[in-house]
SEVEX-7675 format. One record per residue (C-alpha): x, y, z; residue in three letters. Coordinates in nm, 2 decimals. Example, Ala and Ser with C-alpha at 12.3 -4.5 7.8 and 13.67 -1.06 7.14 Angstrom:
BEGIN
+--------+--------+--------+------+
:      X :      Y :      Z : rest :
+--------+--------+--------+------+
:   1.23 :  -0.45 :   0.78 :  ALA :
:   1.37 :  -0.11 :   0.71 :  SER :
+--------+--------+--------+------+
This chain:
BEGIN
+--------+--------+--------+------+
:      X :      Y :      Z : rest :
+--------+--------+--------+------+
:   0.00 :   0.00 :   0.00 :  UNK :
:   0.12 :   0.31 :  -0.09 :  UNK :
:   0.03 :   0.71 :  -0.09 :  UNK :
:  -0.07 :   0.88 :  -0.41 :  UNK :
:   0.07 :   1.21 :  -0.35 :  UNK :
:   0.10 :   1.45 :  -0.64 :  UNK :
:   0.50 :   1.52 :  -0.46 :  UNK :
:   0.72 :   1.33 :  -0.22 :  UNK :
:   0.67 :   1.46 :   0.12 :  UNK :
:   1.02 :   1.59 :   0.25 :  UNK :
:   0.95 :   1.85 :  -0.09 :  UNK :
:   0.59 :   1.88 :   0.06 :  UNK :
:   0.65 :   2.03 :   0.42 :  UNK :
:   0.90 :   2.23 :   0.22 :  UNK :
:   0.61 :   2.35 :   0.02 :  UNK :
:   0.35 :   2.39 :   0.30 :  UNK :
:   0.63 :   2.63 :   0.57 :  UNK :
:   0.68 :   2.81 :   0.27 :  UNK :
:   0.31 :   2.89 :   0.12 :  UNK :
:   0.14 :   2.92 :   0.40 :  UNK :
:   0.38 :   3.20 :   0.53 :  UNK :
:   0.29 :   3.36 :   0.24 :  UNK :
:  -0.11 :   3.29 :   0.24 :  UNK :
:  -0.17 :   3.34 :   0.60 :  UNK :
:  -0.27 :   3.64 :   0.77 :  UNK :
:   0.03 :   3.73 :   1.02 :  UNK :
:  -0.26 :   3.80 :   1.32 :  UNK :
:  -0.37 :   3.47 :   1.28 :  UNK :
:  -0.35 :   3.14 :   1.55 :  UNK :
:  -0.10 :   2.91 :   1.44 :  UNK :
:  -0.33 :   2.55 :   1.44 :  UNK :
:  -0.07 :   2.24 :   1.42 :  UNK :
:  -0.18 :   1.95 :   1.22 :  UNK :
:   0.02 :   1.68 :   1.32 :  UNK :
:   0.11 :   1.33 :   1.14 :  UNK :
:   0.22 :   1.06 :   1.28 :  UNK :
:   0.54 :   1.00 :   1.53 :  UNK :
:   0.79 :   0.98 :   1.20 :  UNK :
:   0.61 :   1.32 :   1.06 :  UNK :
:   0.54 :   1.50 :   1.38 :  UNK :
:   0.55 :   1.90 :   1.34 :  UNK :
:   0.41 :   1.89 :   0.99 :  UNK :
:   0.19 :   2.20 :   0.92 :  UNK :
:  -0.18 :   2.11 :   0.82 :  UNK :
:  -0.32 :   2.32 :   0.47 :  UNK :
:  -0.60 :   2.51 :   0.56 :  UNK :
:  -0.74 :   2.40 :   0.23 :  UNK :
:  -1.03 :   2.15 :   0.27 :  UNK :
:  -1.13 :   2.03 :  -0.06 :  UNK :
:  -0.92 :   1.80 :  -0.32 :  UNK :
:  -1.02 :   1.63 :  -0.58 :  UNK :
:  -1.09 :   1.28 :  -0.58 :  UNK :
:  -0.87 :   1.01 :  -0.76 :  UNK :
:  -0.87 :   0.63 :  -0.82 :  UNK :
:  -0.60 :   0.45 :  -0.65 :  UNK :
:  -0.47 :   0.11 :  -0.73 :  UNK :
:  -0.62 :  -0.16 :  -0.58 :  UNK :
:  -0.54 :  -0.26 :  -0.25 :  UNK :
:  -0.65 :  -0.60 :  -0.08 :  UNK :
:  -0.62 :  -0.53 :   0.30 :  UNK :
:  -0.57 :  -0.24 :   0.46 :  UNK :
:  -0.23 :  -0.24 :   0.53 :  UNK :
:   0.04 :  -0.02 :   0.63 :  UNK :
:   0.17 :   0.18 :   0.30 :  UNK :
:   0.53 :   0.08 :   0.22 :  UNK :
:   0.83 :   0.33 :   0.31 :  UNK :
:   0.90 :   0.53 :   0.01 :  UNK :
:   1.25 :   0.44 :  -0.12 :  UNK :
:   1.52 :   0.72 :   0.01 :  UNK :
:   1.59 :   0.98 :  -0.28 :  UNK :
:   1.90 :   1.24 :  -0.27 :  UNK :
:   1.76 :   1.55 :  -0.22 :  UNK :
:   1.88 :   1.82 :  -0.44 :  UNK :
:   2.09 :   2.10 :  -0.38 :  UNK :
:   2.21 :   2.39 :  -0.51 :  UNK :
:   2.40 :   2.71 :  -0.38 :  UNK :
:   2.29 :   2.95 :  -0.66 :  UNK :
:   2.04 :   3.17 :  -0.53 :  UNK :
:   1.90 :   3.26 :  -0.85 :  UNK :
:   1.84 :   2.88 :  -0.90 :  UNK :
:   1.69 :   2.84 :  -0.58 :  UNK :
:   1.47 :   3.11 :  -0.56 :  UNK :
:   1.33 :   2.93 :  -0.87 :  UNK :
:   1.28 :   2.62 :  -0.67 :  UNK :
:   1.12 :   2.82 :  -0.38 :  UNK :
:   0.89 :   2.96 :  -0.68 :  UNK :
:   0.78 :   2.67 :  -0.79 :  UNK :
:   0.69 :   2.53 :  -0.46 :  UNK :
:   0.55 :   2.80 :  -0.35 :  UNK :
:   0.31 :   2.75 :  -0.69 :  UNK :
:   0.25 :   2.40 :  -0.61 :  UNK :
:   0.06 :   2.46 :  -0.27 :  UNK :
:  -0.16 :   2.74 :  -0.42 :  UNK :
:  -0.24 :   2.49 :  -0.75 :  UNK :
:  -0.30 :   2.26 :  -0.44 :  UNK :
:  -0.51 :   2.47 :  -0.24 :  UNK :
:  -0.72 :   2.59 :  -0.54 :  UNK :
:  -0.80 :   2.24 :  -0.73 :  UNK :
:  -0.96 :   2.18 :  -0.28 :  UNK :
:  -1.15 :   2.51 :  -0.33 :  UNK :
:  -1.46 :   2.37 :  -0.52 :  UNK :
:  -1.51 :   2.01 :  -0.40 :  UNK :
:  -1.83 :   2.04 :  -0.24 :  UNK :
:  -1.93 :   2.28 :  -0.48 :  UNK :
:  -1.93 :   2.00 :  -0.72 :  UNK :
:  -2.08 :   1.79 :  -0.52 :  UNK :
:  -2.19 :   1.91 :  -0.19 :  UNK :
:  -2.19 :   1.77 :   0.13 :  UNK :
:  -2.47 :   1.76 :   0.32 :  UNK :
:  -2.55 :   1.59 :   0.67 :  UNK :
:  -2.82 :   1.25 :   0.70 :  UNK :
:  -3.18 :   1.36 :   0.69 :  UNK :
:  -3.40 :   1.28 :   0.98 :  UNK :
:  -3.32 :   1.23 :   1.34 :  UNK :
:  -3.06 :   1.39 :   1.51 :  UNK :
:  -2.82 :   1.34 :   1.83 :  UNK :
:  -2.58 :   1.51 :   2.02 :  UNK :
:  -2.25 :   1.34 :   2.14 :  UNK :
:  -2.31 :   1.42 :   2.41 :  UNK :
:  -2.05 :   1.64 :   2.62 :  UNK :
:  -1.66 :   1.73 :   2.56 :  UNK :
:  -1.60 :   1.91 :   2.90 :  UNK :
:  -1.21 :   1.84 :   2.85 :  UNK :
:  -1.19 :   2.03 :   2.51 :  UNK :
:  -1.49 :   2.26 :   2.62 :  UNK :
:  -1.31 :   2.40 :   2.92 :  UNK :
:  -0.95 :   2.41 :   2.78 :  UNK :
:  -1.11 :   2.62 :   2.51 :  UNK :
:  -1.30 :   2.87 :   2.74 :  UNK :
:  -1.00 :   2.91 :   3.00 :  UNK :
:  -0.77 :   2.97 :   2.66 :  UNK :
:  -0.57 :   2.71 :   2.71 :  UNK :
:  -0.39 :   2.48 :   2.42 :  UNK :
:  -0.62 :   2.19 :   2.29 :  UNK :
:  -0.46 :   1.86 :   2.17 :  UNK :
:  -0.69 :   1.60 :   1.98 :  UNK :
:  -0.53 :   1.27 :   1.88 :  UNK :
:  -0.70 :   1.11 :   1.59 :  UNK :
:  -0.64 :   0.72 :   1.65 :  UNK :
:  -0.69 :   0.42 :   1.42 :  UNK :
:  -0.54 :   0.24 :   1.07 :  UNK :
:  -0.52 :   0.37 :   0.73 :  UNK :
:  -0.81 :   0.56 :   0.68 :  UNK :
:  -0.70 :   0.80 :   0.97 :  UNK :
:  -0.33 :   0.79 :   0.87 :  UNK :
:  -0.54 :   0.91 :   0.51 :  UNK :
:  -0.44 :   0.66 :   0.28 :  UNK :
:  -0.64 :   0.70 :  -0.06 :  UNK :
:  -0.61 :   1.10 :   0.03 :  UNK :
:  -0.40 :   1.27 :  -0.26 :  UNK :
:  -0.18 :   1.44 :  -0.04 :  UNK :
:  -0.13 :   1.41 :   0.35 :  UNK :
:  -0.31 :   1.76 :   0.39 :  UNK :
:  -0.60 :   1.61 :   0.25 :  UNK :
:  -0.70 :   1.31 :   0.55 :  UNK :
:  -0.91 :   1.39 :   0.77 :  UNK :
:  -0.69 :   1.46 :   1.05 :  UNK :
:  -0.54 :   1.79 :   0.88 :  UNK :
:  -0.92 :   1.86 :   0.71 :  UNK :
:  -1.02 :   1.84 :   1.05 :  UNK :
:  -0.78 :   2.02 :   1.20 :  UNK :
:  -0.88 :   2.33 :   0.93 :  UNK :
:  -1.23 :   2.36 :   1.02 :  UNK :
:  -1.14 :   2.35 :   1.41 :  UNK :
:  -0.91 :   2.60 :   1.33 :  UNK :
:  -1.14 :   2.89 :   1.10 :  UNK :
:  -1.36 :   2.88 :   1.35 :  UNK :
:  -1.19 :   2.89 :   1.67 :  UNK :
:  -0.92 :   3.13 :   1.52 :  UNK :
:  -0.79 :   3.24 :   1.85 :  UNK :
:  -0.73 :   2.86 :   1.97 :  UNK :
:  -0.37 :   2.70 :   2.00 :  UNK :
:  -0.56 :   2.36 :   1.87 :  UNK :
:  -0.33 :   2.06 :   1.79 :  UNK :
:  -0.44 :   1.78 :   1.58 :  UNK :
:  -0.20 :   1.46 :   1.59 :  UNK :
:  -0.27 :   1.17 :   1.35 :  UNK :
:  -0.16 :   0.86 :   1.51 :  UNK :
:  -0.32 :   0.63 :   1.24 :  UNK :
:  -0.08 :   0.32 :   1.13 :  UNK :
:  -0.23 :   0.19 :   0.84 :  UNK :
:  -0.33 :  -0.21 :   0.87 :  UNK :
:  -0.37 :  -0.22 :   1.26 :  UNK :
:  -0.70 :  -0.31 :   1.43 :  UNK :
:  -0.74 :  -0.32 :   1.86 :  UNK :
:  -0.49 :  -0.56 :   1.95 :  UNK :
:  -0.21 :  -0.39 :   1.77 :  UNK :
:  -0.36 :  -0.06 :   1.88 :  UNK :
:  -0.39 :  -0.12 :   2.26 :  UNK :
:   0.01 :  -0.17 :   2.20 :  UNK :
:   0.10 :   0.13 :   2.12 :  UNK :
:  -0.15 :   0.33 :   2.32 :  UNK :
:   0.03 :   0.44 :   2.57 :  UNK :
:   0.30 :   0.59 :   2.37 :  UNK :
:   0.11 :   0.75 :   2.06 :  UNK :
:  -0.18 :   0.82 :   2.27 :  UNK :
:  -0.19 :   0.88 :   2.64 :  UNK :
:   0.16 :   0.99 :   2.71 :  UNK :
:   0.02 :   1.31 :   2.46 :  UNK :
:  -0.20 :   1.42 :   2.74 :  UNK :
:  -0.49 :   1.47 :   2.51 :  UNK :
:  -0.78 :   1.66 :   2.57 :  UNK :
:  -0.99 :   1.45 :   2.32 :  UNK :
:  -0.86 :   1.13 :   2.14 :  UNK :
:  -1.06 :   1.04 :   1.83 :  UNK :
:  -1.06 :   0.65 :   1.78 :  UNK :
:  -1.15 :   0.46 :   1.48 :  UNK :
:  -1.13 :   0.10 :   1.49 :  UNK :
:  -1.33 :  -0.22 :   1.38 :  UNK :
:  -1.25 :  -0.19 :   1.01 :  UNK :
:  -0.96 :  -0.46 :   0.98 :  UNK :
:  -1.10 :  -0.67 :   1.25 :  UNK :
:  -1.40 :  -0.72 :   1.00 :  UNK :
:  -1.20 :  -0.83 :   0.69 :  UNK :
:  -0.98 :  -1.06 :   0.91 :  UNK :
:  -1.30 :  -1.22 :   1.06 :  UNK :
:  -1.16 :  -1.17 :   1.40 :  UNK :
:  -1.43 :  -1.16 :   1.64 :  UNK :
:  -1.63 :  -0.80 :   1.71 :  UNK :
:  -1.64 :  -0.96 :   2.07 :  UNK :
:  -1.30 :  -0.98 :   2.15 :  UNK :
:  -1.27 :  -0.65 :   1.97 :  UNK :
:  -1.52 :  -0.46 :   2.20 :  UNK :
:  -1.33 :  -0.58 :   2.48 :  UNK :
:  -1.02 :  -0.41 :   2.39 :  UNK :
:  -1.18 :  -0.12 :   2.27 :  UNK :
:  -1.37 :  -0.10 :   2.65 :  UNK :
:  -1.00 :  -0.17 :   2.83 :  UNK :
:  -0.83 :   0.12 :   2.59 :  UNK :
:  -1.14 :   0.42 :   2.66 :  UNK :
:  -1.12 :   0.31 :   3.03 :  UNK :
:  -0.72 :   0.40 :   2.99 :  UNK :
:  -0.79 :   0.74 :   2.82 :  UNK :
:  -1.04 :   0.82 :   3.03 :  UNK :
:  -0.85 :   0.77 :   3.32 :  UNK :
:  -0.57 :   1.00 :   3.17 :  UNK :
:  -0.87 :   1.32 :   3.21 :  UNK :
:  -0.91 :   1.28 :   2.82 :  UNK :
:  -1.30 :   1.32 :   2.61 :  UNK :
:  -1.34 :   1.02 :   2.40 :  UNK :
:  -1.54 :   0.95 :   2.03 :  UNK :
:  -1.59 :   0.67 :   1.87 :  UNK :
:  -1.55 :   0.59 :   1.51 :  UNK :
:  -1.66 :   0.27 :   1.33 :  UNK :
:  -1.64 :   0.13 :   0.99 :  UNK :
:  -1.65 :   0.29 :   0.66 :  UNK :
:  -2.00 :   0.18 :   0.42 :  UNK :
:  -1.72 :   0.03 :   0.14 :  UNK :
:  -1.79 :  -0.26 :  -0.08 :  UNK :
:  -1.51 :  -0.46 :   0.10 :  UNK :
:  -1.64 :  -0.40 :   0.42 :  UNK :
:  -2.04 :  -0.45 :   0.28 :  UNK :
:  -1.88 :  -0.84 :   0.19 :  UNK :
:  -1.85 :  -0.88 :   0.58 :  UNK :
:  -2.21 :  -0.75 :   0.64 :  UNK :
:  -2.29 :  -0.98 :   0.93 :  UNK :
:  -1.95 :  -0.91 :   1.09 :  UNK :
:  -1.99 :  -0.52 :   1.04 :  UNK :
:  -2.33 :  -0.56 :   1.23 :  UNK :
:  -2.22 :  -0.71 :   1.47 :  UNK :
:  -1.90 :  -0.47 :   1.53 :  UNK :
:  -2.09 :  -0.14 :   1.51 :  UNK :
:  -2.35 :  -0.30 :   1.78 :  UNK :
:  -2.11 :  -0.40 :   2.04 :  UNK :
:  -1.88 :  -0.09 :   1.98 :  UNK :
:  -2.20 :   0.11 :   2.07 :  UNK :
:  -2.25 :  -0.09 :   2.37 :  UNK :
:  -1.92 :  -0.05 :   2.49 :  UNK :
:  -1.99 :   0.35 :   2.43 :  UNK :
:  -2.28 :   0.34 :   2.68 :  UNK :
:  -2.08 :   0.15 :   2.92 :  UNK :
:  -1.80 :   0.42 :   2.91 :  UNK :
:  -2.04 :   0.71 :   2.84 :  UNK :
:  -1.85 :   0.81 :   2.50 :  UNK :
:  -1.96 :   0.92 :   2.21 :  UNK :
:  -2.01 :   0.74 :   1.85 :  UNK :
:  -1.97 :   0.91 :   1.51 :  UNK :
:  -2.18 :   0.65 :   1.30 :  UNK :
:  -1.91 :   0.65 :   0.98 :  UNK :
:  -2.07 :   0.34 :   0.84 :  UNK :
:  -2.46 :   0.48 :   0.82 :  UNK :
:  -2.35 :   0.85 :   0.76 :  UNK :
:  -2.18 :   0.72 :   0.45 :  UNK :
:  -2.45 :   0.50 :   0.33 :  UNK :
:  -2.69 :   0.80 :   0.39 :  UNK :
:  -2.44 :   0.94 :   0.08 :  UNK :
:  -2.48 :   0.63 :  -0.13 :  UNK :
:  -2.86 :   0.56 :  -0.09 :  UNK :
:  -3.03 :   0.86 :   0.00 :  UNK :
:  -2.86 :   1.11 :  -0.16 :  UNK :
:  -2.77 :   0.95 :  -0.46 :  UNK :
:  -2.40 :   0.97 :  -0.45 :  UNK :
:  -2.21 :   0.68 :  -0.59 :  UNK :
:  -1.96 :   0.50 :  -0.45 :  UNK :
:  -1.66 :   0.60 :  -0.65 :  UNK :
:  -1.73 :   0.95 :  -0.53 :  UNK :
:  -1.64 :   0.86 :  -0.18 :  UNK :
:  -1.42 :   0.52 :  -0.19 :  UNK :
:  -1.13 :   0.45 :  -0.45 :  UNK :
:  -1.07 :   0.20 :  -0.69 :  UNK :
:  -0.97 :  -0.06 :  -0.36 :  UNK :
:  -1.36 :  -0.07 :  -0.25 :  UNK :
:  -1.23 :   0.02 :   0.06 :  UNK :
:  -1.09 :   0.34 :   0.13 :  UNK :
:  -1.22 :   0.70 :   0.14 :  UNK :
:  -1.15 :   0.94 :  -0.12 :  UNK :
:  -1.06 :   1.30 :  -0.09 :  UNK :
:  -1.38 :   1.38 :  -0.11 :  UNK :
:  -1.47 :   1.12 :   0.11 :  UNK :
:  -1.27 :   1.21 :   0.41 :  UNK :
:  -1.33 :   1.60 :   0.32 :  UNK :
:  -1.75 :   1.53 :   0.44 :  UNK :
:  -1.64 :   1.25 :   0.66 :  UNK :
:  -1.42 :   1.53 :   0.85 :  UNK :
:  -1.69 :   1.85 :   0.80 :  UNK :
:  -1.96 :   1.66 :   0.94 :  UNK :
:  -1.73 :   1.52 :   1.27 :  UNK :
:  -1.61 :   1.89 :   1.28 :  UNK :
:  -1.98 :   2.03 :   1.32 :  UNK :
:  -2.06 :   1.81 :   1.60 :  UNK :
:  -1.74 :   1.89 :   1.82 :  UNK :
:  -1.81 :   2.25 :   1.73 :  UNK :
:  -2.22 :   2.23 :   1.87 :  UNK :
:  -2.10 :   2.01 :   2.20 :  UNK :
:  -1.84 :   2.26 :   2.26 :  UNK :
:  -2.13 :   2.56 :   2.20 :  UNK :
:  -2.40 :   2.40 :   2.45 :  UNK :
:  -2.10 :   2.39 :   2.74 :  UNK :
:  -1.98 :   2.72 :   2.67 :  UNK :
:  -2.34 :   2.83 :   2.68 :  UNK :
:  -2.45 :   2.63 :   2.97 :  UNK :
:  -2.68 :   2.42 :   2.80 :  UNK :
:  -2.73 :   2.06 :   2.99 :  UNK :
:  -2.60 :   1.81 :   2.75 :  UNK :
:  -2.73 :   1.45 :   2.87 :  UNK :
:  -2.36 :   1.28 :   2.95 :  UNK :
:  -2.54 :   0.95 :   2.88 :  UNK :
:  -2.57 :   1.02 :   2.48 :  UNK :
:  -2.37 :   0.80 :   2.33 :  UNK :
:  -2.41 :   0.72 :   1.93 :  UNK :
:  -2.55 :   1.10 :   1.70 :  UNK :
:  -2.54 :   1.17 :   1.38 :  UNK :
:  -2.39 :   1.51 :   1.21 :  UNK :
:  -2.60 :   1.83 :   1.28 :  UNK :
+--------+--------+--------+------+
């Protein structure tokens, strides 16, 4: 498995120091969109639109394969290099522009009918009011470390990390991706001390169930892990959402085995008084209620998002953490015992 990125991505956090200095205001909030461990300190794009692409096919969600080591070039003329500055600086305002009209071509537009809250976020809702620094670790396998995305600003960490950022434009609001492609809960709960809790997160976002479903483990075993590793965060002082699988043909093959995950992951949730962002109806709302088809929103693999795809996926998450946040702030009760909602 491997990223489609229109440039290798020691050029590309080159490319996004350089053009956002340029296209930010120098008033505004820095917001830091994190990677994972090996790219931490990468600057998210506050663009939040890309176009969608195909992508080869891919049979498992696995970890994408290191890119092979390149020599980087170098030069000491400074005529030449101010050319290669240039250019860059060109390739993240192409970048940002081709993002500008996604959901004007085809918009994105929350589930009709009923509506819940997640419930409350006091963590990130008081961090926020006393103007404190907000960290949110986005937790899972590829589709939060954004493979299928055209570019790493483009997964739905750093198109999260935007939104959070335009409208809380004040905020110090960090966004970590601690996805590792091809992992379920037992490789997870590994690793969650170290990419998760030792981050002292206000809000830890965690998507899980998706490879546990193709490998036919069982959603039991699975929901006991996931119940052991909220019980962990929670006692680190950290707000906790759910997410669970993607509506994708390869996960529609395991239909039974999807049922059963997204049941006993909500169950868990009510145990632990979390909240669940229903990925898998959300994106079938796309498919059979509003008509979208599935290439719009999955690549060529049948399993993971598109740009597009983890552009709504992201909005729609975004508007939810933003309305929580609003009822605290405003002293609305929010009932802590809401677990599973769908986007406002």
């Amino acid at each position: 498995m491997s990223y489609h990125y229109p440039f290798r991505l020691p050029t590309l956090l080159t490319i996004s120091a350089a053009g956002l200095a340029l296209m930010m205001p120098a008033a505004a909030s820095p917001l830091h969109a994190q990677t994972a461990p090996q790219q931490a300190g990468q600057q998210a794009a506050l663009s939040d639109n890309a176009r969608t692409g195909n992508k080869p096919e891919n049979k498992t969600e696995q970890p994408p394969p290191a890119e092979s080591a390149q020599p980087q070039a170098t030069t000491t003329n400074p005529a030449a290099q101010k050319g290669i500055t240039g250019k860059a600086i060109d390739k993240v305002k192409e970048a940002a522009k081709s993002a500008g009209d996604i959901f004007s071509r085809v918009p994105c537009l929350p589930p009709k009918g009923s509506s819940k809250s997640m419930g409350s976020l006091p963590r990130v809702a008081s961090k926020l009011v006393a103007g404190q620094p907000v960290v949110i670790v986005a937790f899972g396998s590829s589709s939060t470390q954004g493979y299928g995305s055209s570019a790493p600003e483009f997964t739905y960490p750093n198109r999260l990390a935007a939104q959070l950022r335009r409208h809380y434009p004040t905020a110090d609001i960090s966004v970590v991706n601690a996805g590792k492609g091809g992992e379920d809960a037992p490789e997870m709960m590994k690793r969650l001390q170290t990419a998760v809790i030792d981050l002292h997160p206000d809000l830890v976002i965690w998507q899980v169930g998706t490879n546990a479903v193709l490998r036919n483990l069982d959603p039991g075993e699975t929901a006991k892990l996931v119940e052991e590793g909220i019980a962990r965060i929670q006692s680190a002082g950290s707000d906790v959402v759910l997410i669970d699988p993607q509506y994708s043909p390869r996960v529609n093959e395991h239909a039974e085995s999807a049922g059963k995950m997204m049941k006993l992951l909500n169950k868990v949730a009510e145990l632990r008084k979390v909240g669940v962002f229903p990925r898998f109806a959300v994106m079938k709302d796309w498919h059979e209620k509003q008509a979208i088809p599935i290439e719009n929103f999955v690549i060529a693999d049948g399993l993971h998002m598109s740009d597009w795809g983890y552009a709504c996926f992201a909005q729609l998450l975004g508007d939810d953490i933003i309305k929580s946040v609003g009822q605290i702030k405003l002293g609305v009760a929010v009932p802590s015992d809401v677990r599973a909602y769908r986007p406002m």
